[in-house]
N, C-alpha and C positions, 0 to 999 in steps of 0.2 A: 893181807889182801883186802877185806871186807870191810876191816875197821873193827875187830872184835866178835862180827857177825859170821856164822859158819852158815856158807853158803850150801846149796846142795849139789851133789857133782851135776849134776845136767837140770839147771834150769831153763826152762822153754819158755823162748818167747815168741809169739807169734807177729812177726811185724805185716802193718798191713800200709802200703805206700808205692804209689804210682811214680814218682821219680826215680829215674836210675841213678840221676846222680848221689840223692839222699843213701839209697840201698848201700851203692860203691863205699861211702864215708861212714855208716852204719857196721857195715861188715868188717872194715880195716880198725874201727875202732874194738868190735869184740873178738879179733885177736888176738888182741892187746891182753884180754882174761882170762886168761890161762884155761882155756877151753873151757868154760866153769858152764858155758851156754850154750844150748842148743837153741837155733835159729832158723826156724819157717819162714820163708819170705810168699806173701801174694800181693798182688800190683790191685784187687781191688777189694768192696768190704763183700760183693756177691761171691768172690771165691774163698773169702775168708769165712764165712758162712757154711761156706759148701766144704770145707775141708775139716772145721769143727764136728760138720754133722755126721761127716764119714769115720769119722775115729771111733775104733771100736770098744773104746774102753773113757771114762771121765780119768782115770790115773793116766793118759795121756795127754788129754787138754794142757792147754799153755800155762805156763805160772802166773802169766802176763801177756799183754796182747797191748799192744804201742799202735795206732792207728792215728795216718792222718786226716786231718778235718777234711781238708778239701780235694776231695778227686771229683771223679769226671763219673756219672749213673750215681751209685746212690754214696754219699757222703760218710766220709766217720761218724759226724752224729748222728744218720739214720743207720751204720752198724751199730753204734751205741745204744740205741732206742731199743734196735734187734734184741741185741744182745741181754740187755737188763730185763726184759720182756719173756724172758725165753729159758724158765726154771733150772733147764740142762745148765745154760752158759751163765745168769746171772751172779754167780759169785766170782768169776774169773774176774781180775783186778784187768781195769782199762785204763790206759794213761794216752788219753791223747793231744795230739804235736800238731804244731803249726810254728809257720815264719812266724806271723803276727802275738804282738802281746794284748792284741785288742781286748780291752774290758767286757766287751760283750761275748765276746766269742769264750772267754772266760768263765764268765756267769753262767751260760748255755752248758759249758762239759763240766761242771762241778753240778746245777740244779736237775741231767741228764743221767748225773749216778757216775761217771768217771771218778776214776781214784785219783789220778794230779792230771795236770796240764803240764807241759814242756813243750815250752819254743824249741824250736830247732835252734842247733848250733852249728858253726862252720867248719867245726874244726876237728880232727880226729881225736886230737889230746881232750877237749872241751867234753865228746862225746861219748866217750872213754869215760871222763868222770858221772856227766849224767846217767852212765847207764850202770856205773856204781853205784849212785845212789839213788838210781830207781829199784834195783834189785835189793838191795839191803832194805828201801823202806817197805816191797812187799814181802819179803821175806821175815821182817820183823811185823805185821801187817796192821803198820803204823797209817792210818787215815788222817787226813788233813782236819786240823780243830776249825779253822776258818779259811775262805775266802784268799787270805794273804797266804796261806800255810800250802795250800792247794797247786800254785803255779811253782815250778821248778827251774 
């Protein structure tokens, strides 16, 4: 399943993303994983904020936290900003997603402390891979050497 890699039975991932459609295509792809994930969903990053703060224990935080860049109030890179900022949550691995492969948009979530970048995909099969190999690279907690290594 993994590649080698022994997952853990319930890795959490906290997705943070205001499209319903992306959620529907996200969800039917981690069916596909043999239950291996457990999956929070919030539509913004202030409730994503508010739902980390409420957990009573740091062995329940996410393995992982997938947010996307661009919503509507405060943006993935200002949960990013939060986030890195904020002792409790700073080591939780952030991988965050956009349509866009824009270079810049790029350079902002790697020099911002994100662990990769991932455009979005369209497809469930496609999404289904990306989110094998988002899990296995934090799981093995492989950090991008450069720039090129960074984007997924």
């Amino acid at each position: 399943m993994g590649g080698g890699v022994i997952w853990k039975s319930n890795f959490r991932i906290l997705l943070v993303e205001d499209n319903v459609g992306d959620v529907v295509l996200f969800n039917e792809a981690l069916n596909h994983l043999d239950n291996v994930v457990e999956l929070k969903i919030v539509k913004d990053s202030l409730t994503a904020i508010k739902h980390l703060a409420e957990l009573p224990t740091s062995d329940l935080f996410p393995d992982l936290i997938l947010s996307d860049i661009n919503m509507p109030g405060m943006s993935g890179k200002d949960l990013l900003i939060a986030l890195k900022n904020d002792i409790q949550f700073s080591d939780i691995p952030v991988i965050m997603m956009s349509t866009t492969s824009d270079p810049t948009e790029i350079k902002q979530a790697f020099e911002l402390g994100a662990r990769y970048f991932a455009v979005k995909r369209d497809s469930v099969d496609q999404i289904e891979k990306l989110f094998r190999k988002m899990i296995n690279l934090v799981t093995l907690s492989e950090k991008p050497r450069s720039l090129k290594d960074f984007v997924l």
